[in-house]
N, C-alpha and C positions, 0 to 999 in steps of 0.2 A: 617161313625160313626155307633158304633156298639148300636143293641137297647138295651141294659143293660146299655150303659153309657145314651143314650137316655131318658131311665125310671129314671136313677139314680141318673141322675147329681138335675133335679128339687129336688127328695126326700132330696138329701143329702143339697141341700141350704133351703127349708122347713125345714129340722130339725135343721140347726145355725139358723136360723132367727128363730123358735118356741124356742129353746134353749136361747137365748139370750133375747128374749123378757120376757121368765120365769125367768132367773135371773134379768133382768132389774125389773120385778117385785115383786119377792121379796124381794130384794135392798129397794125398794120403799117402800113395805107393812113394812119390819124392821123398817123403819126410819120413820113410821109413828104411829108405836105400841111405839116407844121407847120413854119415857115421856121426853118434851123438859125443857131445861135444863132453868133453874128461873135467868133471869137477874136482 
């Protein structure tokens, strides 16, 4: 295993996991600024 994928492979699942967590986030903060709808 060459050390570039060695160094890389972590970085590159670090950035979908920080990626996805920042969209699961703002998903979340949207839907929690958006006034809920009056039954």
């Amino acid at each position: 295993m060459s050390l570039t994928a060695y160094i890389g492979y972590p970085l590159l699942l670090s950035e979908i996991f920080s990626a996805s967590r920042a969209a699961a986030f703002t998903r979340l903060a949207g839907a929690a600024t958006k006034p809920l709808p009056c039954v």
